[in-house]
C-alpha positions in Angstrom: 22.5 -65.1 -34.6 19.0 -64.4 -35.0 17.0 -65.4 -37.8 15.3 -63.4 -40.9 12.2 -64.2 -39.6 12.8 -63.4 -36.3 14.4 -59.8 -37.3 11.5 -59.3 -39.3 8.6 -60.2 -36.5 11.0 -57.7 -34.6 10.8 -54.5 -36.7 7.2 -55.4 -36.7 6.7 -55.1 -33.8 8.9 -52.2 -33.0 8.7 -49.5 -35.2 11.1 -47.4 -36.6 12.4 -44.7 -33.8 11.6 -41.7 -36.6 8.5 -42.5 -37.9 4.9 -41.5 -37.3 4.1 -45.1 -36.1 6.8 -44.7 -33.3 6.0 -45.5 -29.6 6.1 -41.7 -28.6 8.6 -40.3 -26.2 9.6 -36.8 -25.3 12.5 -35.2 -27.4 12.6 -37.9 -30.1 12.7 -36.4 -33.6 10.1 -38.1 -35.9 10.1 -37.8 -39.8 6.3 -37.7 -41.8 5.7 -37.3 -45.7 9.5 -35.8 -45.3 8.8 -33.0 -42.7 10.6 -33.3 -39.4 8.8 -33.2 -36.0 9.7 -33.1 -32.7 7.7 -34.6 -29.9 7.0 -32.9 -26.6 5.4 -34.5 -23.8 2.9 -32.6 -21.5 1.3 -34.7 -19.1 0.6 -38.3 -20.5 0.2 -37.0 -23.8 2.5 -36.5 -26.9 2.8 -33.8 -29.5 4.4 -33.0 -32.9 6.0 -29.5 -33.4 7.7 -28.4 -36.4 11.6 -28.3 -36.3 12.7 -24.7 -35.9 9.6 -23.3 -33.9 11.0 -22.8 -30.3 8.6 -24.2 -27.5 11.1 -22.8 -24.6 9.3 -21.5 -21.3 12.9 -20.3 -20.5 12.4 -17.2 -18.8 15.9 -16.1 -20.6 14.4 -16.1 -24.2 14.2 -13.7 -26.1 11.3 -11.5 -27.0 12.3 -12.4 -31.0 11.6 -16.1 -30.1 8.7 -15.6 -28.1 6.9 -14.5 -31.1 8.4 -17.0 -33.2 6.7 -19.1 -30.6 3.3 -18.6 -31.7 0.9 -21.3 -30.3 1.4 -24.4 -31.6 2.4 -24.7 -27.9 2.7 -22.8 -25.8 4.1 -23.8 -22.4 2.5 -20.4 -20.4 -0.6 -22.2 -20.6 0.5 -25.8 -19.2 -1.0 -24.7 -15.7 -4.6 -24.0 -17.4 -4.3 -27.9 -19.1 -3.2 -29.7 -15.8 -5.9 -27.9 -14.1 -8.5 -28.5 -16.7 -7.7 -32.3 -16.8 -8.4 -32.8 -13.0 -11.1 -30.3 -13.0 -13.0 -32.3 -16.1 -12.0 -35.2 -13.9 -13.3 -34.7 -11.0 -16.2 -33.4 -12.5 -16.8 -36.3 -14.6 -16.6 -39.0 -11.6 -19.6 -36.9 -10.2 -21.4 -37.3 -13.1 -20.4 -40.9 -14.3 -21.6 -42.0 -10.7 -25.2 -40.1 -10.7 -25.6 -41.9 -14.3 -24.9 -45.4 -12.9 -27.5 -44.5 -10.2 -30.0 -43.0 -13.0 -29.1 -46.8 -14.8 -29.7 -49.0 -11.6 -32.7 -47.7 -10.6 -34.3 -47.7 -14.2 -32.5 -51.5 -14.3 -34.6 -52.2 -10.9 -37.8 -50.8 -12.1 -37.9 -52.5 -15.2 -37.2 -55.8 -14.1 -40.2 -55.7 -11.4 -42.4 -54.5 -14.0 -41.2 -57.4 -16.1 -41.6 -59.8 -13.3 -45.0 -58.3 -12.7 -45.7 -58.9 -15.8 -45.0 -62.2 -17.0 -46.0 -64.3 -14.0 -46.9 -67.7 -14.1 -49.9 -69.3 -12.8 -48.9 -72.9 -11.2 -51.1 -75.8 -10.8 -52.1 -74.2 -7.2 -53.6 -71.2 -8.2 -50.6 -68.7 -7.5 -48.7 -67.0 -8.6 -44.5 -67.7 -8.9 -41.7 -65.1 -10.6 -39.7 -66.3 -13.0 -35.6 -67.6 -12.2 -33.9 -64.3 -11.0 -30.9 -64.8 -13.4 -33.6 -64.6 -16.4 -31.7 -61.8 -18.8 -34.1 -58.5 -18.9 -36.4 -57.5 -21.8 -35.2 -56.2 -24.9 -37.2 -53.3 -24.5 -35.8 -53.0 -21.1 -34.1 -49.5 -20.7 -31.4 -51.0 -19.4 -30.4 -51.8 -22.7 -30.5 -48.4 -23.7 -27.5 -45.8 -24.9 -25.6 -44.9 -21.7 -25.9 -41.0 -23.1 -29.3 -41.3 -23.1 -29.9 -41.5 -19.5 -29.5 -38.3 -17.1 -30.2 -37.9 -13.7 -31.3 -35.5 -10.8 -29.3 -33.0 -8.7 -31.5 -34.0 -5.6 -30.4 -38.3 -5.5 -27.8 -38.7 -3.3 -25.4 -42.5 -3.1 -22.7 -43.5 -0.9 -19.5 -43.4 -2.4 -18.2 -45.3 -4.9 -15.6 -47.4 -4.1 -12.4 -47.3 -6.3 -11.8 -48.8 -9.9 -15.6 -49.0 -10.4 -16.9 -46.0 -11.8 -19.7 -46.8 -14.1 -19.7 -49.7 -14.0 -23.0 -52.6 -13.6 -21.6 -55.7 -11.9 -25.1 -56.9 -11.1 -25.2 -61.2 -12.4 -27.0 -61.9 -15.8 -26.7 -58.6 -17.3 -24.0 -59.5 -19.5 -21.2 -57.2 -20.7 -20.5 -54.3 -18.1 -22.5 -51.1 -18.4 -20.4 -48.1 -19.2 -21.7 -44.7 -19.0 -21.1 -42.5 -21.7 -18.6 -39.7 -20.9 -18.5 -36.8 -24.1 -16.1 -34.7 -24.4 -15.7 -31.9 -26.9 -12.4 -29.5 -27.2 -13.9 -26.7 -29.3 -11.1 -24.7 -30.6 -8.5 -27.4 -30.8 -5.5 -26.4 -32.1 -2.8 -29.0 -32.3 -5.0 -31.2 -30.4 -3.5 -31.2 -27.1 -6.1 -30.9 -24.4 -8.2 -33.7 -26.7 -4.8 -35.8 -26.5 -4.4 -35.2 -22.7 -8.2 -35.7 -21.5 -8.0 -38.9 -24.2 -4.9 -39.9 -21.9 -5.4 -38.8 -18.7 -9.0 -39.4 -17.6 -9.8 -43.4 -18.0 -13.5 -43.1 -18.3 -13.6 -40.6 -21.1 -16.0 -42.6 -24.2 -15.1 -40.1 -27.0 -14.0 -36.4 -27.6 -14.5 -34.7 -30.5 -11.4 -32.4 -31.5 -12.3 -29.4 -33.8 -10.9 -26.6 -35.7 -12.0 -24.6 -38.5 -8.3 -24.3 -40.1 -7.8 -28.1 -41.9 -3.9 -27.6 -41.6 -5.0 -27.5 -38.0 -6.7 -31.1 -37.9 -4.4 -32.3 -40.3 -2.2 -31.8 -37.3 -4.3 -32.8 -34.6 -5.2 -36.1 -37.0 -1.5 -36.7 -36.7 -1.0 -36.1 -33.2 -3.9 -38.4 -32.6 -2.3 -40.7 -34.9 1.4 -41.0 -33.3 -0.6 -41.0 -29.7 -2.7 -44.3 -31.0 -6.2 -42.6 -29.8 -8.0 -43.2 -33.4 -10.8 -45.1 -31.4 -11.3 -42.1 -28.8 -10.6 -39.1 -30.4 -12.3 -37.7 -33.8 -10.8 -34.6 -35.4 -13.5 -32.6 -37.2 -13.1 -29.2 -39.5 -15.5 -26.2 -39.5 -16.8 -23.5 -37.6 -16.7 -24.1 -33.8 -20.2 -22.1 -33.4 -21.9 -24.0 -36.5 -21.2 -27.5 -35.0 -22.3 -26.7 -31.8 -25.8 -25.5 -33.0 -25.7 -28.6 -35.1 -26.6 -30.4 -31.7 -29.8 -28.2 -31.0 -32.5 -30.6 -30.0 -29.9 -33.6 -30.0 -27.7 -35.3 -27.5 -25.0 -33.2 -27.2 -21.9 -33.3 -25.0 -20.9 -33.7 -21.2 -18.2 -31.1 -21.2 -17.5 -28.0 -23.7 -14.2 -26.6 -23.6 -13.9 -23.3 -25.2 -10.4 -21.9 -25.4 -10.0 -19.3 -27.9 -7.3 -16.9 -28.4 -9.0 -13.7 -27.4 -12.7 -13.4 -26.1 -15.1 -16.8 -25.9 -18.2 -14.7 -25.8 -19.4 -15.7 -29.7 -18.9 -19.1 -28.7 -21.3 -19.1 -25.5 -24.9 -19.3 -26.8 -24.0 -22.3 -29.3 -22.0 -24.1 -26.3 -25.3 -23.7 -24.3 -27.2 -25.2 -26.8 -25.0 -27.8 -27.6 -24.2 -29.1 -23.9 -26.4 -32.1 -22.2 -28.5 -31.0 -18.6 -25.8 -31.5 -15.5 -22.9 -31.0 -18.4 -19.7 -28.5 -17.6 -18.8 -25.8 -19.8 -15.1 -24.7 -19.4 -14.6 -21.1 -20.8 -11.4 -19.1 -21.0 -11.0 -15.3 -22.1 -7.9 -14.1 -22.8 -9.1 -10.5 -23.2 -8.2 -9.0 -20.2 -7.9 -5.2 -21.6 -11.5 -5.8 -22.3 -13.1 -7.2 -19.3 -10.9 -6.1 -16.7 -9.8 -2.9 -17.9 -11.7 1.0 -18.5 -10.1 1.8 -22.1 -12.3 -0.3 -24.1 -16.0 0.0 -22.0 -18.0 0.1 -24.8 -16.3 -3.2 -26.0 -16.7 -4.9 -22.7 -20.5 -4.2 -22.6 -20.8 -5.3 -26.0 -19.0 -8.4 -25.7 -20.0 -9.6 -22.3 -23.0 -7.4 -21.4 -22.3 -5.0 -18.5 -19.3 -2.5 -17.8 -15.8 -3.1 -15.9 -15.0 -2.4 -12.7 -11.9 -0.1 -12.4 -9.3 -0.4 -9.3 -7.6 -3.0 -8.0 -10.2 -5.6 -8.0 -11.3 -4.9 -11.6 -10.3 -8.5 -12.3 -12.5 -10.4 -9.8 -15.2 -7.6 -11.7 -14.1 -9.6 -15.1 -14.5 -12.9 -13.8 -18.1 -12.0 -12.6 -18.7 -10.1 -16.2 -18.1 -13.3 -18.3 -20.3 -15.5 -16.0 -23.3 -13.0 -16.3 -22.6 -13.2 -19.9 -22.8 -17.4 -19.6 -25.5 -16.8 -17.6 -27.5 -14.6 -19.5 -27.4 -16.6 -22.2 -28.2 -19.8 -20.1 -31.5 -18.2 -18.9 -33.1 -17.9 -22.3 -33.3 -21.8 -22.9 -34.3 -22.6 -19.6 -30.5 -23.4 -18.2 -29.1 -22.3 -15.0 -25.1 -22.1 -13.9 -23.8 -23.0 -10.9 -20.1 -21.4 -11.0 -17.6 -24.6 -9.6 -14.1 -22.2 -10.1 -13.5 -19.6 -11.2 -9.9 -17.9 -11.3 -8.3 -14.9 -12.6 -4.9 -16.4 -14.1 -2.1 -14.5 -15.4 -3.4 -12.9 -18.0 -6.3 -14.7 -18.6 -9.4 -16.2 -16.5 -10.8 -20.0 -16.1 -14.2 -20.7 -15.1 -15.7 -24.3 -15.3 -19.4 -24.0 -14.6 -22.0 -26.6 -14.1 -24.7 -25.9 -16.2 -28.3 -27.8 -15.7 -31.9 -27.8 -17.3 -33.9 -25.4 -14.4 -36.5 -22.8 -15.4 -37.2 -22.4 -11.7 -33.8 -21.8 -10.8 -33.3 -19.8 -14.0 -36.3 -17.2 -12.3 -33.6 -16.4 -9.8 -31.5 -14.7 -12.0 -32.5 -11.3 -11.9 -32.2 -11.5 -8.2 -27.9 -12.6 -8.4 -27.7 -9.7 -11.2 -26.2 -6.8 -9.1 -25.1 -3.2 -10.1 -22.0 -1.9 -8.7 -21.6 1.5 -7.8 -17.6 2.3 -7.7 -15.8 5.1 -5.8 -13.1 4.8 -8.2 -11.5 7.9 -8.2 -12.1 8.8 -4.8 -11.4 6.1 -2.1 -12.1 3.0 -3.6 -15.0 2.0 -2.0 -18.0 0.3 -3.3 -21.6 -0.8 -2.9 -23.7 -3.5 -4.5 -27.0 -3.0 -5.5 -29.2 -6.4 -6.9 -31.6 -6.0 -9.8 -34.6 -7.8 -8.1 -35.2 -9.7 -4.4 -35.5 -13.8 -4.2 -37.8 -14.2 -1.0 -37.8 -17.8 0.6 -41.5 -18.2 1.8 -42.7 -21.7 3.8 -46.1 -22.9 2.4 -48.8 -25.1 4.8 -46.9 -28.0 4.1 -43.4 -26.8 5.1 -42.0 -26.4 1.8 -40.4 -23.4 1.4 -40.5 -21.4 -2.3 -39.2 -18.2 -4.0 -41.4 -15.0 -4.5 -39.6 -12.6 -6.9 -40.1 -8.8 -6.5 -38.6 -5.9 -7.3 -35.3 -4.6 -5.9 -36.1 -1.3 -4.0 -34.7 2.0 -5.6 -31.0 2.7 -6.4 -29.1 2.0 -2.9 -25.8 4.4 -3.0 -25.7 8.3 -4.1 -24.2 9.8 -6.9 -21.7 10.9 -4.6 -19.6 8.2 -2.1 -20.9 8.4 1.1 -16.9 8.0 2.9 -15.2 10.9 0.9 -18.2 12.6 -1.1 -16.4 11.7 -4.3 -18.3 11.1 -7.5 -19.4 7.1 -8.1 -19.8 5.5 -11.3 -21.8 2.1 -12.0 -19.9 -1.1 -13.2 -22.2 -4.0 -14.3 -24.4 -5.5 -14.4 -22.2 -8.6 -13.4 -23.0 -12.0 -11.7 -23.5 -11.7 -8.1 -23.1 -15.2 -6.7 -20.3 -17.1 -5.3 -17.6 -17.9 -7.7 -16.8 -21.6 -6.2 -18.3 -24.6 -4.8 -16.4 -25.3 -1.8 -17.1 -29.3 -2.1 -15.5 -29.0 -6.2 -12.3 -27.5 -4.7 -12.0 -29.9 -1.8 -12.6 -32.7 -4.4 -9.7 -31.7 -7.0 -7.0 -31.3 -4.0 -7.6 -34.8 -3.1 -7.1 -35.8 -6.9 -3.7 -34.0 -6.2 -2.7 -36.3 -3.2 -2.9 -39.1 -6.3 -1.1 -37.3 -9.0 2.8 -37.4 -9.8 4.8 -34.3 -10.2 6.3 -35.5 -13.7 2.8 -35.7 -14.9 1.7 -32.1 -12.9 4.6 -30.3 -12.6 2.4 -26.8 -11.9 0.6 -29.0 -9.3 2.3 -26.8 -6.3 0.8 -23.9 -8.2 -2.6 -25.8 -8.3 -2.6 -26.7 -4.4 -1.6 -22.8 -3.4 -4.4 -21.4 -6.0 -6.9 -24.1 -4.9 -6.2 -23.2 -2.0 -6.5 -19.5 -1.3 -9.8 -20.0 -3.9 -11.3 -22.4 -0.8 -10.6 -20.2 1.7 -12.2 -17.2 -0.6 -15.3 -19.3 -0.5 -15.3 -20.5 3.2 -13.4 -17.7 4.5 -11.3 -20.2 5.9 -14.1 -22.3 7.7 -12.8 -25.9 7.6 -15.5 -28.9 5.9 -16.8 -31.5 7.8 -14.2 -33.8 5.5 -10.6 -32.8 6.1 -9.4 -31.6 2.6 -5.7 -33.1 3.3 -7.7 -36.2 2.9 -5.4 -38.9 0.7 -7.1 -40.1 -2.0 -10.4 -39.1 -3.5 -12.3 -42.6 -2.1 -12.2 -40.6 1.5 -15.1 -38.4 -0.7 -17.8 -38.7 -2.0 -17.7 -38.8 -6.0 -21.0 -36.5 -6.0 -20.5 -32.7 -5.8 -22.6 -31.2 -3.3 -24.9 -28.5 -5.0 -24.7 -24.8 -4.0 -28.0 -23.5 -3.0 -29.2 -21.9 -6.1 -30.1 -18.6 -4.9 -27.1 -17.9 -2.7 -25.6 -14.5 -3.0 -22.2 -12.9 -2.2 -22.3 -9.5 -0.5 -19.2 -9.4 -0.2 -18.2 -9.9 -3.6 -14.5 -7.9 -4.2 -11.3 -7.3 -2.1 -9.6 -4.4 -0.9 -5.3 -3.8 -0.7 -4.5 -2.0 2.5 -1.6 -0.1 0.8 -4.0 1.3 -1.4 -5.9 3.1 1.3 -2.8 4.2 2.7 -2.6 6.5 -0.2 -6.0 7.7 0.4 -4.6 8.9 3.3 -1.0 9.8 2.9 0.1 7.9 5.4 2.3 5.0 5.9 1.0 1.7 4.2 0.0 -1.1 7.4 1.3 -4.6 7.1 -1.2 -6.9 6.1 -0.9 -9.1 8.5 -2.0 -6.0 10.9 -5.3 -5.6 9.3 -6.6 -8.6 9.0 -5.2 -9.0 12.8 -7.1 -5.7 13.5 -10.7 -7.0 11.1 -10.6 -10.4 13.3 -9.9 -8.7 16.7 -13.7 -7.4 15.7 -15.1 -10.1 14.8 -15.3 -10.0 11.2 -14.4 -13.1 9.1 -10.8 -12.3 6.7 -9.7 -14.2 4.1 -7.6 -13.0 0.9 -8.2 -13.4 -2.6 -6.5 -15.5 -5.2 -6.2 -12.4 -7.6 -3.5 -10.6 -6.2 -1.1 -10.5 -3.4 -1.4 -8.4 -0.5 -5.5 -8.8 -1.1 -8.1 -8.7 1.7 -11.5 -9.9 1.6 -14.3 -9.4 4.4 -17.8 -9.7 5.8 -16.7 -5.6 7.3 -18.5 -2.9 5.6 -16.4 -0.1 4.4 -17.5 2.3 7.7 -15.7 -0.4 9.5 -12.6 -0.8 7.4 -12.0 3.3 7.6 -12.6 3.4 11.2 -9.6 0.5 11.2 -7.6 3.2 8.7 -8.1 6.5 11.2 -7.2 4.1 13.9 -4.1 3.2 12.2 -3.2 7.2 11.4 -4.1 7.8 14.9 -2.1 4.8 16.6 0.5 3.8 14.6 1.6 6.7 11.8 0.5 10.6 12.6 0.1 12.2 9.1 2.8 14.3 8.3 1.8 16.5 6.2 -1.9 18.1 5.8 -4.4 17.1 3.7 -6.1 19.0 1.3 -9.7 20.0 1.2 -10.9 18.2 -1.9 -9.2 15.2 -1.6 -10.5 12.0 -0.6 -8.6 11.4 2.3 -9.9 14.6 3.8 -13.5 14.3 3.1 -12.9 10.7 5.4 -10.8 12.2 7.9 -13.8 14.9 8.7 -16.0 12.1 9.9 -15.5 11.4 13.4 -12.0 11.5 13.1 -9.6 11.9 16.1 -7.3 14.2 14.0 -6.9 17.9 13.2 -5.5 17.6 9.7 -5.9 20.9 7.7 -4.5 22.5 4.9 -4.0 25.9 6.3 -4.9 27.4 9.7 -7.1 30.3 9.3 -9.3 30.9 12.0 -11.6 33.2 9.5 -12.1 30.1 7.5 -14.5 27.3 7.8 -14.6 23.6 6.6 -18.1 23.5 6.1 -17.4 27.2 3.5 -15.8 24.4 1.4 -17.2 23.7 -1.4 -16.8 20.7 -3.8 -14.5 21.5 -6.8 -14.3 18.9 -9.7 -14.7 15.2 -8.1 -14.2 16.6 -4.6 -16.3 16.3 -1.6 -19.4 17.1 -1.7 -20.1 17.5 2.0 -17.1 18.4 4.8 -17.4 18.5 8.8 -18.5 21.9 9.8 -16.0 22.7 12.8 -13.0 20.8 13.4 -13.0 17.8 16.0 -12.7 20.5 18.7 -15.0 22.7 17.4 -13.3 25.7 16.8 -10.5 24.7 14.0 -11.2 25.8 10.8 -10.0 22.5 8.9 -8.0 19.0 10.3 -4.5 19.9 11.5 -1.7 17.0 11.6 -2.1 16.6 15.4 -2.6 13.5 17.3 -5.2 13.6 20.1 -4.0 10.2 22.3 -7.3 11.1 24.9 -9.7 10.5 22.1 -11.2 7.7 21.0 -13.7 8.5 18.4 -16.4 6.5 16.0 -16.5 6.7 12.1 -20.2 7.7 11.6 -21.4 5.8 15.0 -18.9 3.0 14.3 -17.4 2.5 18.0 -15.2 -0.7 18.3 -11.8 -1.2 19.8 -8.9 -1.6 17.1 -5.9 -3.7 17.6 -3.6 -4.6 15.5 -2.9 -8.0 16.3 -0.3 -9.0 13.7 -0.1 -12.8 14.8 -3.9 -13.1 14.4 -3.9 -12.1 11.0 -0.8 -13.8 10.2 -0.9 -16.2 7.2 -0.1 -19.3 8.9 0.8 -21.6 5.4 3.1 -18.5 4.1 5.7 -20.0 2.4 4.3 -23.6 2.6 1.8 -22.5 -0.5 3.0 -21.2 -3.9 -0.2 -18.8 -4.0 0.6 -16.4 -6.2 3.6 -17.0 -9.2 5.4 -13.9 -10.7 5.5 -13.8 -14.2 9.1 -15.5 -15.1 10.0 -13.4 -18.2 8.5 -10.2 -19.8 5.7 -10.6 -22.9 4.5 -13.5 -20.5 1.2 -13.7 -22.3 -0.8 -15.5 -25.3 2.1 -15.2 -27.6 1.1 -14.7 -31.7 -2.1 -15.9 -33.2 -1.1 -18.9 -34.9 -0.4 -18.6 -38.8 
């Protein structure tokens, strides 16, 4: 029988199973100031939620409980927090490592000039250093604040090996050095992407979790509480935007997270201001009838400065809105992005963006701002037309700089120049790439490292990461294999885009979509992108939408693959008519006599344009003497779209997706309202 004493050492030591003081577990009830909590688990980190408020992602439930739901959590958006954590993570070894660099060198440099310095003359006449385990100066910097020390894109270190990061092993120096790794979560909520950083990314110093609703950080002071992370996480109340501008001029933080419910463009210039040089800002929008939508452009230039694209790819047109907007904003202090990811998610879009104190790069702005000029009611075609030109000129010593000039005069028609339909400007938008290649390759080898009862979206991650790397590369493989196991196979420092690279090819295209154009039979996939790499162009798809196609082809070629399609693989069977799109194509170089009516008195060049219609049709028919394009199929001929003249073949197994069904790219919303859920009361 055990003693009092020892009973009492035990309950000491364990604490009740239903109070806050609890080691936390998943499902366990807990009981506070006579409330009842349960505690969920996400990840490595434990929250309380109210009895009676359902946190189901069943796809089953009802739409009654779904806005019962609200947020204080909300399982939709557990795939945006895994990815988060190993995005900030990755992220953060990067710039952990390039402090400890900054810290050694400064530690080297002082201790020679304190050698230098303090030399003693011997009984010779020379000169002898002190003992090289003397301790440093106090006014050494290596003594100095670990936030304090920042350091340049351009230094470059071999790679760090595992279980060190940050740290200063070097003899004499005491207690090891630990860079300083600042975290804030904006818009916190209950506290859960402060509790799972806190958790889940070791070298984290302190995050700062804040909310302007106090029952909100009571919560989050609780949660924070029953997870033990007092000495790592601080809950503070009050206005997101005022406490960022509170750091104007000051140190501020390595990473922003702003995560509202709804738009984060109020939040962007005091996030700016309030993030160190080399830091990451994570932004989400939720907003997507705003920035990827036509209903609301007055709102979408107002929020995020420039206008939506419509079409299919009016969400790759959003993601590029809110990181002009970022950008923008950026420019006016100096600060320049560099875009790391950038995904269109559900019903929302992620961007982390490395943002870094650079007025030079900031000058080359103007020259990644493009205007779009859309086809959107016509064929779908569009052109890109940049605000200003970035010329790379060599000076005497080798050195190459920029010159910045104007852009020359508007580059498309007010009428497309495929089907003669009216265009209509989108933009101005962010013209650059969307990813770094080296950021992608570096989270999918956290994954190799990662358990599934920790990530359980992380098949989701690898398929998105994925198809986002092959976006970027169009599917040109890295020197370093990215199936490499283990992040110590990398280097910890993320290799930095070129600053003034630009993406002409910026959107994707859905073959089915120009089959409507045309009336005609949609093509597989598979059979385009076969047919685009028979030609030599580079194919890849995009991680927005199934069934997408991205490629280095301009739109000339991509018809000419269409006609050849109609003309090899499914005759039109029915005739087109003169003011529609597909017509106004088919009359350029086509191989087809496709008309609406056969009148020999009647011309296709008599035509003339009626509302959106073409604006220009072939004269004569192919043969010359047809009065419009009759459904016939000429097999003899073998015609160019406006001088475009290569053999098309659809080569199915070349533009096969060889990891279909190995990769979850693309996830089907499980239950309808699949979305934010209600605003929290």
């Amino acid at each position: 029988m055990a003693s009092p004493q020892a009973s009492v050492a035990e309950v000491m030591l364990e604490p009740s199973a239903n109070t806050i003081e609890a080691i936390p577990q998943g499902g366990q009830s807990i009981t506070h100031e006579g409330r009842e909590y349960t505690t969920i688990k996400e990840g490595l980190a434990h929250i309380l939620v109210p009895h009676g408020i359902p946190t189901s992602n069943d796809p089953k439930m009802s739409k009654e409980d779904t806005q019962k739901q609200q947020v204080f959590y909300n399982p939709i958006q557990q795939f945006n927090r895994d990815l988060s954590v190993l995005a900030i993570k990755t992220f953060g070894e990067d710039l952990v490592e390039r402090k400890r660099q900054k810290h050694e060198h400064a530690r080297k440099k002082n201790n020679h000039k304190k050698r230098k310095a303090e030399r003693i003359e011997i009984d010779n006449g020379q000169w002898a250093p002190p003992p090289p385990n003397d301790p440093p100066s106090k006014k050494s910097k290596t003594t100095s604040d670990a936030e304090d020390i920042q350091t340049s894109d351009h230094e470059q270190a071999p790679t760090l090996s595992e279980g060190k990061v940050g740290a200063d092993t070097t003899a004499g120096e005491g207690p090891q050095w630990k860079p300083g790794f600042r975290i804030l979560d904006a818009l916190s909520a209950t506290g859960l992407r402060a509790l799972r950083y806190a958790q889940e990314i070791p070298f984290t110093t302190s995050i700062t979790a804040n909310d302007m609703s106090s029952r909100a950080t009571e919560s989050i002071a609780l949660n924070v509480k029953h997870n033990k992370l007092e000495d790592k996480i601080q809950a503070t109340t009050g206005n997101a935007i005022a406490h960022m501008y509170s750091f104007v001029d000051k140190k501020g933080y390595d990473v922003i997270d702003l995560d509202p419910y709804g738009t984060a463009a109020p939040f962007i210039d005091s996030a700016i201001q309030a993030i160190n040089d080399d830091g990451l800002l994570c932004v989400t929008c939720t907003d997507s009838a705003i920035f990827a939508s036509h209903g609301y452009l007055e709102k979408t230039y107002s929020q995020y400065g420039g206008l939506p694209l419509k079409g299919e790819p009016c969400h790759e047109g959003g993601i590029r809105l809110i990181l002009h907007a970022v950008a923008s904003s950026a420019g006016r202090y100096g600060m320049a992005i560099e875009p790391l990811l950038s995904l269109s998610i559900d019903y929302y879009v992620r961007v982390f963006i490395r943002v870094r104190k650079s007025p030079n790069e900031v000058k080359l702005l103007a020259g990644k701002t493009m205007i779009v000029y859309h086809c959107d009611n016509g064929c779908g075609a569009w052109s890109t037309q940049f605000l200003a030109r970035n010329k790379a000129v060599t000076n005497k010593s080798g050195d190459y700089f920029y010159k910045h000039s104007f852009a020359p005069a508007p580059s498309a028609n007010e009428h497309c120049e495929h089907c003669g339909w009216k265009a209509h400007l989108s933009g101005p938008m962010y013209g650059g790439p969307l990813h770094n290649a080296g950021f992608i390759e570096r989270i999918l080898a956290q994954l190799s490292d990662v358990d599934r009862e920790t990530y359980p979206t992380m098949d989701r991650m690898e398929g998105m990461l994925h198809t986002a790397l092959e976006e970027i590369t169009f599917g040109v493989q890295s020197k370093k294999p990215v199936e490499a196991k283990g992040v110590e196979q990398l280097d910890r420092l993320i290799p930095k885009a070129d600053p003034a690279e630009l993406d002409h090819h910026p959107f994707f295209f859905i073959p089915s979509s120009l089959a409507k154009v045309f009336h005609c039979q949609a093509p597989p996939t598979a059979a385009v992108r076969g047919a685009l790499r028979r030609a030599g162009f580079r194919v890849t798809m995009s991680h927005c939408k199934p069934g997408s196609i991205k490629t280095d082809a301009s739109w000339k070629d991509i018809w000419h693959i269409m006609q050849e399609w109609v003309r090899q693989k499914s005759p039109l069977k029915r005739s087109l008519k003169k003011e529609s799109a597909g017509y106004g194509i088919m009359s350029k170089g086509s191989a087809h006599q496709i008309g609406e009516e056969k009148d020999a008195d009647s011309t296709a060049g008599n035509a003339e344009p009626s509302g959106g219609g073409p604006k220009e049709t072939q004269k004569n028919g192919v043969n010359g003497d047809q009065g419009g394009i009759e459904a016939e199929t000429h097999k003899e001929a073998h015609p160019s779209y406006l001088g475009i003249n290569f053999e098309v073949i659809f080569d199915e197994k070349l533009g096969k997706d060889h990891d279909r069904g190995k990769r979850v790219r693309y996830q089907l919303a499980p239950r309808e309202n699949w979305g934010p859920m209600a605003r929290a009361k």
